[in-house]
N, C-alpha and C positions, 0 to 999 in steps of 0.2 A: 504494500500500500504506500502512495504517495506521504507527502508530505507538503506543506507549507509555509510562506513566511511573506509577510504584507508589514513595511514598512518604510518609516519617515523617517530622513534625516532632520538635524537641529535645522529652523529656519528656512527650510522648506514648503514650498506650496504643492510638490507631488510625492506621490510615495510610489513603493516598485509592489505585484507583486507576482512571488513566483513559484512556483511547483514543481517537483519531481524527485524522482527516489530519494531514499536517506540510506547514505552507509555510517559506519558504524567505528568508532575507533576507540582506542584505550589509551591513550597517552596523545599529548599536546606535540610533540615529536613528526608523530606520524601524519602530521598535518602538511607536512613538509612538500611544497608543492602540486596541495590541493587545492581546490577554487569551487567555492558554492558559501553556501548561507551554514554559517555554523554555530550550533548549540553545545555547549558548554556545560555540565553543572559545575558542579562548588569539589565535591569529591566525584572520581573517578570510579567507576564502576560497572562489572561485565554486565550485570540489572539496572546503570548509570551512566550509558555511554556515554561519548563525545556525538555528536550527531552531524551529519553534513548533508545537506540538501544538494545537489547538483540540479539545476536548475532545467526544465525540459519545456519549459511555459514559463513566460515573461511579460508583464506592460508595467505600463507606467499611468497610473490613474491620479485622477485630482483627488485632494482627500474630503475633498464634497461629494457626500455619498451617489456614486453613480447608478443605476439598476444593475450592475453588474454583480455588487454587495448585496445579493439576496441571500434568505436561510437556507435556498435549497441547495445548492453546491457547499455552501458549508455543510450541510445534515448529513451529504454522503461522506465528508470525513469524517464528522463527529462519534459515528453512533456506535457498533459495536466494539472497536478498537479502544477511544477513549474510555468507555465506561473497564473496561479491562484494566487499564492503562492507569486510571486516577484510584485511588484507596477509598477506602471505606470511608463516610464523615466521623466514625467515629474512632479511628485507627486512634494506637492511645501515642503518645508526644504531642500531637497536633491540638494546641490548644495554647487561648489565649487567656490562659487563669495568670491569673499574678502570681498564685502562691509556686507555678513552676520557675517563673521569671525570678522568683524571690532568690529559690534553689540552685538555680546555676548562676545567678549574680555571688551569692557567698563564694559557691565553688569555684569563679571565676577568677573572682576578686582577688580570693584568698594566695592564689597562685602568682599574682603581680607582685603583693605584700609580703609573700615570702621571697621576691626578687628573682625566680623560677622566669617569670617574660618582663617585659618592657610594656607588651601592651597587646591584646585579645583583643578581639569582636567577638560582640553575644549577639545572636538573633533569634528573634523570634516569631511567630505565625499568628495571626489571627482570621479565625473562619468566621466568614457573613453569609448567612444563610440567602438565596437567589430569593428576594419579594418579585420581582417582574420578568417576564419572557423576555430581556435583552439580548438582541441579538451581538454577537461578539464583536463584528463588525461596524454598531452602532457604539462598543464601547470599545473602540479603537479609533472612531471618530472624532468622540467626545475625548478624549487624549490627546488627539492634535490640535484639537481646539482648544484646550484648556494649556496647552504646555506646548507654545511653540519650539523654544530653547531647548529642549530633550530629544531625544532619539526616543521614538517610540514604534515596539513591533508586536505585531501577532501572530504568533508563531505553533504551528501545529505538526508534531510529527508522532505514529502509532507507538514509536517508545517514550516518548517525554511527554504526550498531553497534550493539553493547549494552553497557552501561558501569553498574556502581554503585562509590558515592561514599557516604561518610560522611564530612561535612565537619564545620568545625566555626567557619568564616568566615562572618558574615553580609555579601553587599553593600549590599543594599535589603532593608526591611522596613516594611510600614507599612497604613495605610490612610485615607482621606478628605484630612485634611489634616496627619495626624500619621507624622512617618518618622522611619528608625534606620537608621544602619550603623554600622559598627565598624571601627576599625585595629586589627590582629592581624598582631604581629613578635614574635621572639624563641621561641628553643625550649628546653627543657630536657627531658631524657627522668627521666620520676621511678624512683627508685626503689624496690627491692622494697617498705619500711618505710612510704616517701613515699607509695605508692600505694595503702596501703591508708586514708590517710586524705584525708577528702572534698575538702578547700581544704587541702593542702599548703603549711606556708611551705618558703620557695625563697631563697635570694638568688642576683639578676639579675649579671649579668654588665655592664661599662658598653658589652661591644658590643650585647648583644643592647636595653640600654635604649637607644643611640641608633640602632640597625635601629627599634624602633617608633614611636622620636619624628619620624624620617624619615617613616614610614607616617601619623600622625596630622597632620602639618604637610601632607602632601601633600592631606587629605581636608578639613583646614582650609579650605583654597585654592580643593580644587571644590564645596564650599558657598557659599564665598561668591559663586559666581558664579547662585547659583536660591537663596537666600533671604540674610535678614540677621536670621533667629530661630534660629540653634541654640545648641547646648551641648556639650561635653565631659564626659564623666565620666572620669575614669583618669586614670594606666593602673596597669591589679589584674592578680593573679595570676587566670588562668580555664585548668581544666583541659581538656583533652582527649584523652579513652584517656588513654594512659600515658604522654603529654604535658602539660609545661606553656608558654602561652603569655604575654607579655604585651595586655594587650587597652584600649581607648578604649574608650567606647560616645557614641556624635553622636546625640542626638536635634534632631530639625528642623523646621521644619514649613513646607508648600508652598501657594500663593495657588492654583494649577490643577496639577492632574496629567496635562493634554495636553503634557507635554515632560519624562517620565518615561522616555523612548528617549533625549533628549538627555541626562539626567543619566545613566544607563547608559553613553553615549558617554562620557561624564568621567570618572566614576571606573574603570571598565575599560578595562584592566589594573590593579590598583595598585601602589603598590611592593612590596606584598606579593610580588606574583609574577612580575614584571617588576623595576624598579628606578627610578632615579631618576639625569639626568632619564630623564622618563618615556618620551618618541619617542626618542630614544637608544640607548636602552637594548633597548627592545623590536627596533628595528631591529637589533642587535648581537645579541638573542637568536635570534633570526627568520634569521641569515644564517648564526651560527657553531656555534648547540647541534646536539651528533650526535644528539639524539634529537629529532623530532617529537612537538609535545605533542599535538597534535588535539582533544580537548576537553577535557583536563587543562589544570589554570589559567585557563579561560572560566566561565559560572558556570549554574546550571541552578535551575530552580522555577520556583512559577507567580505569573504577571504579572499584574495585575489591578485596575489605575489608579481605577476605581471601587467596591473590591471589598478583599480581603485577599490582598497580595501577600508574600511570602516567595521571595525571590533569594537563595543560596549560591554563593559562588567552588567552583569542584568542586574541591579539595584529596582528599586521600587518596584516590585511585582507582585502579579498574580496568577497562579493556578485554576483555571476554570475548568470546576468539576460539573456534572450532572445536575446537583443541585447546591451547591454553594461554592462559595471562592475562598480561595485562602492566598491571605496578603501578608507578604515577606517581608520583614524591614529587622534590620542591626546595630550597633553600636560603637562604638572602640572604646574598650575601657584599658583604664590608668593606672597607676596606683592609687591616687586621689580623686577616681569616680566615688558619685554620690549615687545608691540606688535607686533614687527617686528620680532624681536626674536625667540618667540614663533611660529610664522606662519612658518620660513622657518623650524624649527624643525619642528614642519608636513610635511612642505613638504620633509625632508629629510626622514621620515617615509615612507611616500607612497610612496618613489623611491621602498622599497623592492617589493611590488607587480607590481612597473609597469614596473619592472626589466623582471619579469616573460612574460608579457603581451605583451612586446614590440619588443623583437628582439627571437630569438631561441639561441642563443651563449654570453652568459654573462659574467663580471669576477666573481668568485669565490670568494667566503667571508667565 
């Protein structure tokens, strides 16, 4: 069975979309001059591929809903694959009590405190039961419209489900011999006043400036190891939705892009979404978080080593099951994270999707 992926770049007025096989891979490596729309999750796994779309059907649509966005070409992907596909609502991690958040914050925490990391991401899930027949389509619309600035896609293939994302993390971006990623830490949610203006000033917090200086030393590192031309810009305030980030931007540049899977190996996870170090921490995520990320914090877009590639860490998402969604959002904890703290940044996280989910008429971020 096919696969799909219907998506907008930041600042865009078209989106692509496209269809066709999904193969299947186990390591960021093997990516090594391939080219299609690629899924990602957070951990690796032979029940968690890497996923790649090779594309066998292409347009390019406005992202004002055309007739072409009807349920019924979706329904034929939808129905007995994904219901296979997505878990039970009541699978047990999957939940957004406090008292589990309370639990892996201690255990979290406790491991910064002991000096064991520098610094963790906790995530966590929260399931909204479907009140209305929204078609997916219509809340991928309601996405571009509400979030120009983001990358937003919706993405369907019979091993991963169906899932859209509007992120706002680039990992890779580039083409020929010119590339870009960016370190993006640090969150503030703006306010009413703040949000209505374009480039908000803000002042940083010193955890949240050294959560990003952690992220930008960490992407220093894995550059140096495939070139010795980059640069730094930063770190600036860069909004997103009703978030503000601090943000890097690395421009780089590469002698061959036959080991474009390998630098993929490197910089994912980053500390962004994992911590530091880096196999540490991911392994301590991987064995203690009560929620399964599955392809929340892996990263998805299309690959395309001789061509124009655009890769996003999948941030602010959701899983669209059968009958409810489940919306992903994380944190980066310190040593001097406060637990209160940290939860309401989640939940100011999961407002982007449930912004989509909730009403048809949103403000505009």
């Amino acid at each position: 069975m096919n696969g799909f992926a219907l998506f907008r770049l930041p600042y865009q007025q078209t989106c692509t979309w496209l269809e066709g096989p999904v193969q299947e891979f186990l390591s960021c490596a093997e990516l090594n001059g391939q080219s299609g729309f690629v899924v990602a999750p957070f951990q690796v796994a032979t029940d968690q591929p890497i996923l790649l779309i090779h594309p066998e059907e292409s347009q390019q649509l406005s992202t004002e809903k055309p007739a072409f966005w009807t349920d019924e070409p979706f329904c034929l992907h939808l129905s007995t694959p994904d219901r296979q596909v997505l878990r039970n609502d009541s699978d047990q991690g999957i939940s957004a009590n406090r008292s589990y958040y309370h639990i892996d914050f201690a255990n979290f925490h406790a491991q910064l405190q002991s000096g064991e990391f520098q610094k963790i991401v906790l995530a966590r899930c929260s399931e909204e039961p479907k009140a209305d027949d929204v078609s997916p389509f219509e809340l991928f619309q309601r996405a571009c419209q509400n979030y120009p600035r983001l990358f937003i896609a919706l993405v369907f293939t019979p091993q991963s489900g169906l899932w859209l994302t509007a992120t706002p993390e680039i990992l890779l971006e580039g083409q020929g011999h010119t590339w870009k990623t960016i370190a993006l830490a640090g969150t503030m949610k703006l306010t009413e006043e703040e949000a209505q203006q374009d480039v908000p000033a803000v002042s940083w917090s010193i955890k949240n400036i050294q959560e990003q200086r952690f992220v930008a030393t960490y992407i220093t590192e894995c550059l140096e190891q495939f070139t010795n031309d980059f640069s730094e810009e930063g770190p600036y305030t860069a909004r997103a939705a009703n978030l503000v980030h601090l943000r890097s931007d690395f421009h780089f540049t590469l002698d061959s892009n036959e080991r474009i899977g390998n630098l993929l190996a490197t910089l994912h996870p980053t500390p962004a979404v994992c911590g530091l170090p880096k196999r540490q921490t991911y392994q301590f995520i991987t064995r203690n978080e009560h929620t399964p990320r599955r392809y929340y914090s892996g990263f998805m877009g299309m690959l395309q080593p001789t061509g124009d590639t655009h890769l996003y860490v999948s941030l602010r998402c959701m899983e669209i099951g059968p009958s409810a969604y489940r919306l992903y959002a994380g944190g980066g904890l310190l040593k001097d994270s406060v637990e209160e703290q940290e939860w309401q940044e989640t939940e100011a996280k999961l407002e982007t999707m449930r912004r989509c989910i909730a009403t048809r008429k949103t403000s505009t971020f």
